[in-house]
N, CA and C atoms of all chains as a GROMACS GRO file, in nm:
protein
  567
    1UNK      N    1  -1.468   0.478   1.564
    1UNK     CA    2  -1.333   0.430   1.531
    1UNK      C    3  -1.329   0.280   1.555
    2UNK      N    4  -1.278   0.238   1.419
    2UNK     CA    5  -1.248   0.030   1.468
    2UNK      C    6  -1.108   0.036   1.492
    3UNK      N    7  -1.106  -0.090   1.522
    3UNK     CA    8  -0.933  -0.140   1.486
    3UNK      C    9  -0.944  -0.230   1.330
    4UNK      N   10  -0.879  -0.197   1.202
    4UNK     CA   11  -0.877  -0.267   1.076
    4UNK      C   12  -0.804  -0.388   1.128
    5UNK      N   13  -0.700  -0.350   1.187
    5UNK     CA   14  -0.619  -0.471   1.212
    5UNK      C   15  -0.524  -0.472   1.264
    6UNK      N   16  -0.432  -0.558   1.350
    6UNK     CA   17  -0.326  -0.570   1.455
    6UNK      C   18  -0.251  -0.670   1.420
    7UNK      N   19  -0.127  -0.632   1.445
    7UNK     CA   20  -0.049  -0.784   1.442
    7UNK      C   21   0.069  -0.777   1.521
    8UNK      N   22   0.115  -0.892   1.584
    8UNK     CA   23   0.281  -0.874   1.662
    8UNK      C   24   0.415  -0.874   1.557
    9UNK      N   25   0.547  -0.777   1.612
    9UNK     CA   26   0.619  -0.783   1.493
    9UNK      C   27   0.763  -0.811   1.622
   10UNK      N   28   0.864  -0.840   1.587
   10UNK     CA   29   0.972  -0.761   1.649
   10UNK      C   30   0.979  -0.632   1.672
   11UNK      N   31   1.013  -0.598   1.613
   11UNK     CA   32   1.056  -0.443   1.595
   11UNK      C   33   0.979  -0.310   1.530
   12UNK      N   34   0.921  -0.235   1.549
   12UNK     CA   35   0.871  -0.119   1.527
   12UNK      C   36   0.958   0.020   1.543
   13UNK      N   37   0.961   0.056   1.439
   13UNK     CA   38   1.064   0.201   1.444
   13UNK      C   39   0.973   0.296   1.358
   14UNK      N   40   0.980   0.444   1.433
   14UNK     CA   41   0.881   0.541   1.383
   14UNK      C   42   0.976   0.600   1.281
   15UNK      N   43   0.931   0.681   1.111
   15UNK     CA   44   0.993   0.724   1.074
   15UNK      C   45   1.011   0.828   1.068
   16UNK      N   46   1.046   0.964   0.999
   16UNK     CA   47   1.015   1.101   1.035
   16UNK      C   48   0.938   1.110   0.937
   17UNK      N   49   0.915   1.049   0.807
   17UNK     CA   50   0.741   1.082   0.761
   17UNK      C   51   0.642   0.994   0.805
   18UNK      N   52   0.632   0.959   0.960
   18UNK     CA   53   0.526   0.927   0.989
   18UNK      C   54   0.474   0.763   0.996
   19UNK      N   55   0.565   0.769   0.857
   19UNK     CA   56   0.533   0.570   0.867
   19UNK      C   57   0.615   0.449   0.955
   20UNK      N   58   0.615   0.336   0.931
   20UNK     CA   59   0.647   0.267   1.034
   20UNK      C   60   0.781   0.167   0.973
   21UNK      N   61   0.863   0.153   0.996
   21UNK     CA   62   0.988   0.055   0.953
   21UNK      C   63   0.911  -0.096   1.079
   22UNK      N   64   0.909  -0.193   0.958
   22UNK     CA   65   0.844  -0.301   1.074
   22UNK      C   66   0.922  -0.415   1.037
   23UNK      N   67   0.976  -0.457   1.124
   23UNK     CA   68   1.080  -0.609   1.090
   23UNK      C   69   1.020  -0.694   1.185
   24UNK      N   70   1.024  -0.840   1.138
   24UNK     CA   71   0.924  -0.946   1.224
   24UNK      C   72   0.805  -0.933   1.220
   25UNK      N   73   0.720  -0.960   1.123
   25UNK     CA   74   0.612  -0.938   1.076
   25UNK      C   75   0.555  -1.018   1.129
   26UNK      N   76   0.446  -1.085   1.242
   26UNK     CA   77   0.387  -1.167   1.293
   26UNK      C   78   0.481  -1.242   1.352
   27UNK      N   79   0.546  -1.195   1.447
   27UNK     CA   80   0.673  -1.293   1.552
   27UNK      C   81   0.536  -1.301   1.654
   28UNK      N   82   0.482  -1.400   1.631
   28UNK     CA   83   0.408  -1.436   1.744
   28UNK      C   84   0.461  -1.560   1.869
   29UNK      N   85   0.562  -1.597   1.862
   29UNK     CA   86   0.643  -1.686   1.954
   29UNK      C   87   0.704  -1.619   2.059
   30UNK      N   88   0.689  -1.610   2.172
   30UNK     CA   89   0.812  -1.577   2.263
   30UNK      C   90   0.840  -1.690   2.371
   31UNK      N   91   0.983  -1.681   2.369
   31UNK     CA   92   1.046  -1.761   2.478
   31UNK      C   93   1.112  -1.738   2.584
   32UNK      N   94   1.073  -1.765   2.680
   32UNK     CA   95   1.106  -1.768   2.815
   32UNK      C   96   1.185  -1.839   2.862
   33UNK      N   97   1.286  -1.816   2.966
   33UNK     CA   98   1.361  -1.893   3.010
   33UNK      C   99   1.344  -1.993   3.179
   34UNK      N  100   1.244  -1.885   3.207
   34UNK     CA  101   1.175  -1.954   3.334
   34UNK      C  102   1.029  -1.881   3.369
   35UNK      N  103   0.937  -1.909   3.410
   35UNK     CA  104   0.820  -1.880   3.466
   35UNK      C  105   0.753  -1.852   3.620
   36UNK      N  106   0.767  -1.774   3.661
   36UNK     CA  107   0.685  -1.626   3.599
   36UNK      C  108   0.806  -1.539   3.532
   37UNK      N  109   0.781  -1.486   3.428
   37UNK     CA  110   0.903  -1.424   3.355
   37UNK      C  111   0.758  -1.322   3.314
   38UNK      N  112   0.857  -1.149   3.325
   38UNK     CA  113   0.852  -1.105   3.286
   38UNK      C  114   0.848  -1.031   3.099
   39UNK      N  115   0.740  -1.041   3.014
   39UNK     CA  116   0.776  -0.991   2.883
   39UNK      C  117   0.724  -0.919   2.820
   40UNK      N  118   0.734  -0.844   2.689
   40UNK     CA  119   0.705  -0.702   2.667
   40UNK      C  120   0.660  -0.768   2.478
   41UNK      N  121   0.564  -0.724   2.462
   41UNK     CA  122   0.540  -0.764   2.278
   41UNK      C  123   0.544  -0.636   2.225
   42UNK      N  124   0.550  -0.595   2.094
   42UNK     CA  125   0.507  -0.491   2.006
   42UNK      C  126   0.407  -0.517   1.913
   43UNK      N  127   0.310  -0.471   1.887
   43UNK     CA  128   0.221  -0.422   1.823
   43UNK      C  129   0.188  -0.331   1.716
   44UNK      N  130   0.178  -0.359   1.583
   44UNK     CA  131   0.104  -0.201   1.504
   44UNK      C  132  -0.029  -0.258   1.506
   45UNK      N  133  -0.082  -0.153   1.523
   45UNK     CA  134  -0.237  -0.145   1.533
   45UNK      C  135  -0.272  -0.002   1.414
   46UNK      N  136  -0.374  -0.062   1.328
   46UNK     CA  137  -0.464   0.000   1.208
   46UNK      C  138  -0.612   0.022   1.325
   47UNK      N  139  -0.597   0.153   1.297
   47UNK     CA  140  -0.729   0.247   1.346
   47UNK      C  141  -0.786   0.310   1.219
   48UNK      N  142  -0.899   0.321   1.167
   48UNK     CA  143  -0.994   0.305   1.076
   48UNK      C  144  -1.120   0.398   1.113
   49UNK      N  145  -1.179   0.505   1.067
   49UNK     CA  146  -1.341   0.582   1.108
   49UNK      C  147  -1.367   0.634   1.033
   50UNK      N  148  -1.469   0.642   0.987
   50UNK     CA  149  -1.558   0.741   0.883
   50UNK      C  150  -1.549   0.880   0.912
   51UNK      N  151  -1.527   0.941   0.794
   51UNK     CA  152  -1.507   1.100   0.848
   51UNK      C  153  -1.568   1.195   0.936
   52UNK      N  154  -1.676   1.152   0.980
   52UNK     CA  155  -1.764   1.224   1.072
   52UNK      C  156  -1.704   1.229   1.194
   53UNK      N  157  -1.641   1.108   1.233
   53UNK     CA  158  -1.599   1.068   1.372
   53UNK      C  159  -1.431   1.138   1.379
   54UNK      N  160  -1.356   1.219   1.290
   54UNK     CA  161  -1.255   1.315   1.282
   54UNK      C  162  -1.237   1.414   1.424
   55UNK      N  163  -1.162   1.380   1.534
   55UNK     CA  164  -1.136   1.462   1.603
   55UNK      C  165  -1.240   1.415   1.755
   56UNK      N  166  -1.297   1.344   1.747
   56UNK     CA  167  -1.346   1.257   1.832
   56UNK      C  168  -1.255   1.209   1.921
   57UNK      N  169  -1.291   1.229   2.054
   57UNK     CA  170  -1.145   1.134   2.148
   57UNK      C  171  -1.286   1.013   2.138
   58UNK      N  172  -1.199   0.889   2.157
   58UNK     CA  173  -1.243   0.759   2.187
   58UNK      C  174  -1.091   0.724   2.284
   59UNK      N  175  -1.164   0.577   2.348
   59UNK     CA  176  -1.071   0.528   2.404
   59UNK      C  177  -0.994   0.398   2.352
   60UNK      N  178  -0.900   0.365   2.374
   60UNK     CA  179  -0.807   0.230   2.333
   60UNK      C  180  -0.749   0.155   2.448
   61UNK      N  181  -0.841   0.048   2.423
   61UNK     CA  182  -0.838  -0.028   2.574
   61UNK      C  183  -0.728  -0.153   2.547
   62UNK      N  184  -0.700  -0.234   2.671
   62UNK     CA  185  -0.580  -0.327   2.609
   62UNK      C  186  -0.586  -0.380   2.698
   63UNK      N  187  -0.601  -0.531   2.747
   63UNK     CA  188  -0.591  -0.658   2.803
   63UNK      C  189  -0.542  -0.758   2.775
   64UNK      N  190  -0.450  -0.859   2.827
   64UNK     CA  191  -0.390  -0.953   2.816
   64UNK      C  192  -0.460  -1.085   2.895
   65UNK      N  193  -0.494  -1.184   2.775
   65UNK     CA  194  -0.529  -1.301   2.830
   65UNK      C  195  -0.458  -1.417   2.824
   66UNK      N  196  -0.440  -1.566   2.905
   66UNK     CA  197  -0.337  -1.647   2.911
   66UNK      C  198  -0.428  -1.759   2.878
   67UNK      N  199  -0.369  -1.841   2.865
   67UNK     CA  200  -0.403  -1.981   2.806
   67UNK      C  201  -0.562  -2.042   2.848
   68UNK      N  202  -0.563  -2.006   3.003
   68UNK     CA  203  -0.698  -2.026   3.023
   68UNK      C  204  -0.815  -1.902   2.987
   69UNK      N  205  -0.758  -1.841   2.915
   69UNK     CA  206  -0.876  -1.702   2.872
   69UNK      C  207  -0.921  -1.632   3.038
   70UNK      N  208  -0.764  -1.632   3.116
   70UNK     CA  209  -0.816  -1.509   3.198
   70UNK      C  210  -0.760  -1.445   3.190
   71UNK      N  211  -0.808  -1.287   3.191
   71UNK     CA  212  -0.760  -1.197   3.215
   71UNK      C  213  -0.580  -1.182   3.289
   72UNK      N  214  -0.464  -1.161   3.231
   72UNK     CA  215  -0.321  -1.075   3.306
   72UNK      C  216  -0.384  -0.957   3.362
   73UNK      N  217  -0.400  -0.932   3.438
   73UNK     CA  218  -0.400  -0.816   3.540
   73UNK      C  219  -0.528  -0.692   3.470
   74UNK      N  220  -0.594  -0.655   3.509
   74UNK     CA  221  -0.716  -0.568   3.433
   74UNK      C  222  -0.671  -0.466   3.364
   75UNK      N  223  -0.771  -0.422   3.295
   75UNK     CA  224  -0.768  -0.334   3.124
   75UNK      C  225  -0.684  -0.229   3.150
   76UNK      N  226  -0.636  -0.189   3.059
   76UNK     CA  227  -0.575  -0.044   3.091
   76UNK      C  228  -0.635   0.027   2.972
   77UNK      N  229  -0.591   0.155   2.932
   77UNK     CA  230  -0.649   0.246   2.849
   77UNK      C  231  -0.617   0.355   2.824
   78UNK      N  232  -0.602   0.422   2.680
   78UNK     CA  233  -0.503   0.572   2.648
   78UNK      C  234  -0.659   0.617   2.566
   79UNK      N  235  -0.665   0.734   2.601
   79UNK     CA  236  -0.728   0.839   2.486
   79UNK      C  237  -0.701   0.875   2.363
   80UNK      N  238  -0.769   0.847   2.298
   80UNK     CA  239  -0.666   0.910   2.146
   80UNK      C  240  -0.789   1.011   2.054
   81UNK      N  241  -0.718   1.016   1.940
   81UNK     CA  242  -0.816   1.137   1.854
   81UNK      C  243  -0.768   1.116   1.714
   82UNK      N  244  -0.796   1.031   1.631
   82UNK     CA  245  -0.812   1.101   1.496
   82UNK      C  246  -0.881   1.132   1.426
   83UNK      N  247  -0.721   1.250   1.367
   83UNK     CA  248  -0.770   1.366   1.290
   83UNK      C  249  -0.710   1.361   1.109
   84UNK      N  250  -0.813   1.393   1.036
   84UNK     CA  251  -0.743   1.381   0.899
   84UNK      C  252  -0.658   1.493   0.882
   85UNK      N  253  -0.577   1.469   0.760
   85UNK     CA  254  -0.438   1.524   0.799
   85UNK      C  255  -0.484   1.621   0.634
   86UNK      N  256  -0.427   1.722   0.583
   86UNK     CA  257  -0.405   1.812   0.479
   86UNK      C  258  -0.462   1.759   0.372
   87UNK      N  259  -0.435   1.602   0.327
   87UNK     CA  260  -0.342   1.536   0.224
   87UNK      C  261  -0.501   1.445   0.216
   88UNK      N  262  -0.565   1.404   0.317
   88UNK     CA  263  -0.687   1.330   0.332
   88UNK      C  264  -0.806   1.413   0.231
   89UNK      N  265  -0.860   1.288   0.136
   89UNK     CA  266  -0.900   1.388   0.017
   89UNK      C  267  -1.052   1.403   0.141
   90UNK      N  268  -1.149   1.494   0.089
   90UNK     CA  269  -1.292   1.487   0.156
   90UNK      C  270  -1.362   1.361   0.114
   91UNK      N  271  -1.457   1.334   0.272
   91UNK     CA  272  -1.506   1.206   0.238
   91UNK      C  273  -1.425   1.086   0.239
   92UNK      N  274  -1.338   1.044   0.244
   92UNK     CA  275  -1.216   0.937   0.239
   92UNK      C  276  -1.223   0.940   0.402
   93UNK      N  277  -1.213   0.776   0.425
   93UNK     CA  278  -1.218   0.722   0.524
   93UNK      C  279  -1.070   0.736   0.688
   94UNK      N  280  -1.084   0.767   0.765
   94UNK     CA  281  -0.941   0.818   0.822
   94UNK      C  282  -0.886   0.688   0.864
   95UNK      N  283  -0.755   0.729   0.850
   95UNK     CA  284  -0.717   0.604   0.889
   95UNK      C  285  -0.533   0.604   0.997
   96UNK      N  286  -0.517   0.566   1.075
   96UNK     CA  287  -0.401   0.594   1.126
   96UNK      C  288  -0.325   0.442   1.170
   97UNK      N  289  -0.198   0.475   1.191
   97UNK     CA  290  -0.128   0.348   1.235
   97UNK      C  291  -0.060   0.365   1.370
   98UNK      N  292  -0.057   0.302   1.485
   98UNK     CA  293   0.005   0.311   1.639
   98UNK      C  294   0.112   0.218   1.682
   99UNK      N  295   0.189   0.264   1.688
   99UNK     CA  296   0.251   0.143   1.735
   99UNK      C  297   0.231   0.109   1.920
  100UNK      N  298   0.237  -0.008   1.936
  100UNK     CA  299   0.230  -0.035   2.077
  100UNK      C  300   0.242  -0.162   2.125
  101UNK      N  301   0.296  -0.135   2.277
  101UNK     CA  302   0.422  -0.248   2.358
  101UNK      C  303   0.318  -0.276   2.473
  102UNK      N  304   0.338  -0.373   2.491
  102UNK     CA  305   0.297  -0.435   2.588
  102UNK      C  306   0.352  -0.499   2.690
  103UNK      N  307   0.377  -0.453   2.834
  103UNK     CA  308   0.476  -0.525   2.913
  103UNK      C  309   0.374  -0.560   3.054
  104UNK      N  310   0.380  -0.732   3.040
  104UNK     CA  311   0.367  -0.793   3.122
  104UNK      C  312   0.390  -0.927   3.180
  105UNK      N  313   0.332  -0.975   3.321
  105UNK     CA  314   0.381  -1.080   3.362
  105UNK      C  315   0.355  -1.248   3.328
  106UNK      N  316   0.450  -1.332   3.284
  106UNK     CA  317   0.378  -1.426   3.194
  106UNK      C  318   0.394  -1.539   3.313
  107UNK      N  319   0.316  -1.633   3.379
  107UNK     CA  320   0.297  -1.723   3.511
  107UNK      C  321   0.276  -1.862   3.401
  108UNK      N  322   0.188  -1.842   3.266
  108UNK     CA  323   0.234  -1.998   3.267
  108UNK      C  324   0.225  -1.969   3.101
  109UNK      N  325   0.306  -2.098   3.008
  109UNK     CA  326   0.328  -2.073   2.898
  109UNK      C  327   0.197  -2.151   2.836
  110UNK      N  328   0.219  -2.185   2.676
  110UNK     CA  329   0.097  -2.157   2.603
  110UNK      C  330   0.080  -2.055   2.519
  111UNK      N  331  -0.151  -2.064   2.451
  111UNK     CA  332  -0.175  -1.977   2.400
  111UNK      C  333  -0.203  -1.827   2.475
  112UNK      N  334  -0.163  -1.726   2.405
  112UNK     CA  335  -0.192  -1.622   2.509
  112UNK      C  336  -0.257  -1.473   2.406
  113UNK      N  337  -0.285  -1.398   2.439
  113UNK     CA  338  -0.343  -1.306   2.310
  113UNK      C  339  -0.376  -1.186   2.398
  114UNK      N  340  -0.350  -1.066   2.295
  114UNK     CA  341  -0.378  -0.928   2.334
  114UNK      C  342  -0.507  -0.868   2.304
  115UNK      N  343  -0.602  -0.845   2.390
  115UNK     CA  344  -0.692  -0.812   2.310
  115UNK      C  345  -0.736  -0.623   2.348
  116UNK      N  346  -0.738  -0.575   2.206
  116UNK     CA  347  -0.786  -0.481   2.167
  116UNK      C  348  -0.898  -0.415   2.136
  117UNK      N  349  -0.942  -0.278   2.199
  117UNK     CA  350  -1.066  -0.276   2.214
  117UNK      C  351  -1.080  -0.094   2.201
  118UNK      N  352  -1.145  -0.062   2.054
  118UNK     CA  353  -1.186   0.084   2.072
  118UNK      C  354  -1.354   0.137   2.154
  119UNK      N  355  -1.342   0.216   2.228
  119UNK     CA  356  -1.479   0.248   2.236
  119UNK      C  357  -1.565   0.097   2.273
  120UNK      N  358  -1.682   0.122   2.268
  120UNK     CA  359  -1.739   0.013   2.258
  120UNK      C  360  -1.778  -0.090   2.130
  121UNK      N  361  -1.678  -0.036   2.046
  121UNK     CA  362  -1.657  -0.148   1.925
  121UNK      C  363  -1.640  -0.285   1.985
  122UNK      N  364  -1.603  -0.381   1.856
  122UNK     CA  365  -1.537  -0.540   1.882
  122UNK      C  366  -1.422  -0.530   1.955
  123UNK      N  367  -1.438  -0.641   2.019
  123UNK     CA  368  -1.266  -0.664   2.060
  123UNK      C  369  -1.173  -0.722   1.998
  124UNK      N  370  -1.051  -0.704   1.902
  124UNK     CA  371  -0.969  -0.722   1.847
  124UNK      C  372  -0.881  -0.805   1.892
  125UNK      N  373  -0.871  -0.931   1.842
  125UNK     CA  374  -0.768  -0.994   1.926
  125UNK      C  375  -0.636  -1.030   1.879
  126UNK      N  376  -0.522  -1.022   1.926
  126UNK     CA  377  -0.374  -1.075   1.889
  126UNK      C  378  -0.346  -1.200   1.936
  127UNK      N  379  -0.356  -1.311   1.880
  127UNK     CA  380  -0.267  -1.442   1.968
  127UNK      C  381  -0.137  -1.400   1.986
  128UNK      N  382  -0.053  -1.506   1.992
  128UNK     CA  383   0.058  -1.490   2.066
  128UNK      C  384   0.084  -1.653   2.110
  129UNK      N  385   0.242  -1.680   2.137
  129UNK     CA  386   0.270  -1.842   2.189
  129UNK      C  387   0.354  -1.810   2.293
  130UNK      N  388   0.361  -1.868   2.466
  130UNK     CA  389   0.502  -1.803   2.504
  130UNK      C  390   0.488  -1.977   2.509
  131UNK      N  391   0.662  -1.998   2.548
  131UNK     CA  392   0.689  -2.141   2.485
  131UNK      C  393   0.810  -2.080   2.632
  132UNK      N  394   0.822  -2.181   2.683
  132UNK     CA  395   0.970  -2.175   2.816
  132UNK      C  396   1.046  -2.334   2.736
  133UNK      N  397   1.149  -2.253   2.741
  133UNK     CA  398   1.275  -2.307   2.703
  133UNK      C  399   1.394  -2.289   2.830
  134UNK      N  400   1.418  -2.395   2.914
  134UNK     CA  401   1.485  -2.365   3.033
  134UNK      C  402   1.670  -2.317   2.971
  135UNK      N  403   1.722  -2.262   3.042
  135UNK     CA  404   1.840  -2.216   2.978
  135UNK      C  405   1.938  -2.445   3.032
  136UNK      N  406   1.994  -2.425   2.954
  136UNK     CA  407   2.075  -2.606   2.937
  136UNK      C  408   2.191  -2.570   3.060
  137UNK      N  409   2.127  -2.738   3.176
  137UNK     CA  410   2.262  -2.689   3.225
  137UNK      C  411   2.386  -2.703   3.218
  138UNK      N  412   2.507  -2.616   3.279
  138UNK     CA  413   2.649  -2.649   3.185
  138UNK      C  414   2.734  -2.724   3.323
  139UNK      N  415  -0.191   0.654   0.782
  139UNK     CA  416  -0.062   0.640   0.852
  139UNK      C  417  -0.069   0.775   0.935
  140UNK      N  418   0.011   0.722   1.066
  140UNK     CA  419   0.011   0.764   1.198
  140UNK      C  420   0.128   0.882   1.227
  141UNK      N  421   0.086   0.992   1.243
  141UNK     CA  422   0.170   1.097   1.250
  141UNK      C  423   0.216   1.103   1.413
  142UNK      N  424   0.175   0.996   1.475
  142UNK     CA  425   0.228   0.991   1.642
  142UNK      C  426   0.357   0.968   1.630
  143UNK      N  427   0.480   0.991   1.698
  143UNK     CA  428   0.613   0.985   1.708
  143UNK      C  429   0.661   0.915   1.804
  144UNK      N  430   0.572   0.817   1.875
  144UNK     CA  431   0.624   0.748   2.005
  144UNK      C  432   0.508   0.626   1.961
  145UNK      N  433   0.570   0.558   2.063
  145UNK     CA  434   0.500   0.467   2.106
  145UNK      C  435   0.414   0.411   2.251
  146UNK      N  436   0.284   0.404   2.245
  146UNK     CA  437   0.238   0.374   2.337
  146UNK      C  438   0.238   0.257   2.412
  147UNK      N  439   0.312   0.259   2.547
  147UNK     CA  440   0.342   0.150   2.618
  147UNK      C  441   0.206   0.102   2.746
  148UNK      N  442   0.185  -0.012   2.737
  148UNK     CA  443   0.051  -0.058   2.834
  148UNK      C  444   0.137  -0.121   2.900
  149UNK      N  445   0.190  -0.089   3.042
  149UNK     CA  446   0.264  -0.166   3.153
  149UNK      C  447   0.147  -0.218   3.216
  150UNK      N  448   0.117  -0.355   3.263
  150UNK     CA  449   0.021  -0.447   3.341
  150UNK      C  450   0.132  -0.461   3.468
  151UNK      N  451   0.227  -0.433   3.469
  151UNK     CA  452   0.334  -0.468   3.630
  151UNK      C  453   0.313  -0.322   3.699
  152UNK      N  454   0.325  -0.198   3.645
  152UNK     CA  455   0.333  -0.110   3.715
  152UNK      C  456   0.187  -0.025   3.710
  153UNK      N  457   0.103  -0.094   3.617
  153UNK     CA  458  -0.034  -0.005   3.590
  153UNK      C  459  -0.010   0.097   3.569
  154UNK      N  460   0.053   0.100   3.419
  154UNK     CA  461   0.047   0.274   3.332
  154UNK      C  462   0.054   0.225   3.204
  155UNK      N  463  -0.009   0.318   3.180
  155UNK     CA  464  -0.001   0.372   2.993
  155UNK      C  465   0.093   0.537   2.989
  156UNK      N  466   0.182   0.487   2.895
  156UNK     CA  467   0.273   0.603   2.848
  156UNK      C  468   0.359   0.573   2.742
  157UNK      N  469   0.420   0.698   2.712
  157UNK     CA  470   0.470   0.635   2.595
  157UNK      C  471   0.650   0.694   2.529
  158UNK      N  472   0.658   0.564   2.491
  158UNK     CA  473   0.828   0.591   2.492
  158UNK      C  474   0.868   0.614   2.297
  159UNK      N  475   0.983   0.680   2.335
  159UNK     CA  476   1.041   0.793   2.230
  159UNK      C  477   1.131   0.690   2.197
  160UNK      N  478   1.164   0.748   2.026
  160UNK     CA  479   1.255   0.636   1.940
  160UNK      C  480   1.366   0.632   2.000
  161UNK      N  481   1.434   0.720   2.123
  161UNK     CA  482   1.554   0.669   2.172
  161UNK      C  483   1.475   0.620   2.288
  162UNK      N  484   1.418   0.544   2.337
  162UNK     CA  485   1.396   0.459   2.447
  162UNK      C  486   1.312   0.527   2.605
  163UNK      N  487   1.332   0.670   2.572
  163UNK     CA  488   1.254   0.752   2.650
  163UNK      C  489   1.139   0.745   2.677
  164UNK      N  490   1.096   0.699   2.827
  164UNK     CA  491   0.960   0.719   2.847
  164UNK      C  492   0.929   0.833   2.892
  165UNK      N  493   0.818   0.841   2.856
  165UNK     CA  494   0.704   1.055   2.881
  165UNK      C  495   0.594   0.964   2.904
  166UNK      N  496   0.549   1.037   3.026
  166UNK     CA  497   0.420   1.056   3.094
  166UNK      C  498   0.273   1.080   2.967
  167UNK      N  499   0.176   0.966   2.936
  167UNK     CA  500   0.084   1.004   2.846
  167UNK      C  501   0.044   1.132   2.879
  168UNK      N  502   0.014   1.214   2.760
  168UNK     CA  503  -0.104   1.321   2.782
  168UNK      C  504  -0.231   1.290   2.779
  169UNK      N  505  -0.281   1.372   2.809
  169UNK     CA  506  -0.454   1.350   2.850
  169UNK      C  507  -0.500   1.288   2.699
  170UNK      N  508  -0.456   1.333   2.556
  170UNK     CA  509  -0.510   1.228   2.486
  170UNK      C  510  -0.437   1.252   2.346
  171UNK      N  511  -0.386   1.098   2.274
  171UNK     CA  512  -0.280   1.109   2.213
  171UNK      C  513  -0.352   1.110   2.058
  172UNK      N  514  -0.329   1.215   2.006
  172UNK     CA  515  -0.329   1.311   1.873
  172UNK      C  516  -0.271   1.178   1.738
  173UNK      N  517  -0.340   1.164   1.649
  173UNK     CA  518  -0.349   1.077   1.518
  173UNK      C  519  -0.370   1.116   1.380
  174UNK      N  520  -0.257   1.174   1.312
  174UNK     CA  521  -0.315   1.175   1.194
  174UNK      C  522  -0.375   1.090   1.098
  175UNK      N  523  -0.440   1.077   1.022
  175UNK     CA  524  -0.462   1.000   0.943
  175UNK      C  525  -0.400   0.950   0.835
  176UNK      N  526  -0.298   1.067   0.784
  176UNK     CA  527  -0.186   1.019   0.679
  176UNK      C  528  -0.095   1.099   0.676
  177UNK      N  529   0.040   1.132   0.669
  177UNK     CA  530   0.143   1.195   0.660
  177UNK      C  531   0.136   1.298   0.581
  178UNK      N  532   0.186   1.415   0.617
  178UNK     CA  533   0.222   1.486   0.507
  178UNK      C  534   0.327   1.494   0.398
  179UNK      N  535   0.246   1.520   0.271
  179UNK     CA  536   0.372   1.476   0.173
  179UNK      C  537   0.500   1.508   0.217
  180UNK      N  538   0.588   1.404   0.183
  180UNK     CA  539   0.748   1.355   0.174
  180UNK      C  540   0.788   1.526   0.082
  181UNK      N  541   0.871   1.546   0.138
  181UNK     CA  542   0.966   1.670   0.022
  181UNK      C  543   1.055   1.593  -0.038
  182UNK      N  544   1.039   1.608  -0.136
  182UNK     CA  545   1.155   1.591  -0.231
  182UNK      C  546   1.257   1.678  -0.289
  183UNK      N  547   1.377   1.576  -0.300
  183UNK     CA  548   1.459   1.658  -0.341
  183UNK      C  549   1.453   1.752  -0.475
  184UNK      N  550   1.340   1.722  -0.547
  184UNK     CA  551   1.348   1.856  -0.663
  184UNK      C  552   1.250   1.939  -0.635
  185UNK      N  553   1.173   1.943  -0.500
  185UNK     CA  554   1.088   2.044  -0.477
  185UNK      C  555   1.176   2.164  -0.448
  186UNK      N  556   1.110   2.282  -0.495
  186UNK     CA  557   1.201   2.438  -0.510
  186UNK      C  558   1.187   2.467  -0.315
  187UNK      N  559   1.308   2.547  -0.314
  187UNK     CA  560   1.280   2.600  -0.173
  187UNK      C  561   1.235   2.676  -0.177
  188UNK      N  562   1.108   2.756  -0.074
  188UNK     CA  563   1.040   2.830  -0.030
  188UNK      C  564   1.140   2.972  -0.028
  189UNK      N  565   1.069   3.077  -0.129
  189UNK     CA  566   1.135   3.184  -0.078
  189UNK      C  567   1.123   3.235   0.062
   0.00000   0.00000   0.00000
């Protein structure tokens, strides 16, 4: 299983057939009002495998790096499994879509990026900008 | 396309993966989260109902 591809959006909403309502298509900016600030991104992530690999658990790893390319706090990781669905002709490549949030602690602003990682595939990476904007005083 | 119904959340403050429901509900991951590869066809409204 790869990752085809990732990107940050606003908003992700699941539908009841399965697909994804996505508004903010690459909102890769977030702003902060002070530092260390707490913040949370969304994610769809394209998972991609050749039919053989159908029903296979692999893992989906996820790390956050900050401006100096270190590591936010170490990897975490969910199990997953896909499986082709009824409708998947034979031979046709599987393919699924995830949505996923990310909540963590941001200490200094800058470039910052999510990086994504199936199995021992590539690591997939998301940039990202957090930018602090102090609130004006009144 | 992804027949999962939630979303998987990676908390780095509290160290968990789990995953929260279109009303905002978080559930405890299961041991390992299930992917279709594409939806099953949409019904339409001129499909006959099932006797």
């Amino acid at each position: 299983v790869r990752i085809d591809y990732a990107f940050p959006a606003r908003t992700i909403e699941m539908l009841r057939d399965g697909s994804l309502a996505v508004m903010g298509v690459e909102t890769s900016g977030l702003t902060v009002r002070s530092l260390p600030s707490v913040v949370q991104i969304s994610l769809v992530v394209a998972l991609a495998a050749p039919p053989t690999e159908a029903g296979q658990e692999f893992e989906l790893r996820a790390s956050i790096l900050d401006a100096a390319l270190d590591e936010v706090g170490s990897p975490l990781s969910a199990m997953m499994q896909l499986n082709p669905s009824p409708v998947t002709p034979e031979g046709w490549e599987l393919r699924g879509l995830v949505p996923v949030r990310a909540r963590f602690e941001v200490r200094s602003a800058g470039p910052h990026s999510a990086e994504l990682r199936c199995g021992e595939g590539r690591s997939y990476s998301v940039p990202f900008f957090i930018t602090e904007v102090p609130t004006p005083a009144t | 396309v992804t027949q999962v119904t939630d979303t998987i959340r990676f908390d780095f403050i509290e160290r968990t993966v789990d995953l929260i429901t279109a009303t905002g509900e978080r559930k405890p991951l299961p041991g390992r989260v299930e992917i279709a590869s594409s939806p099953a066809p949409a019904k339409r409204r001129s499909d006959p109902e099932p006797d």
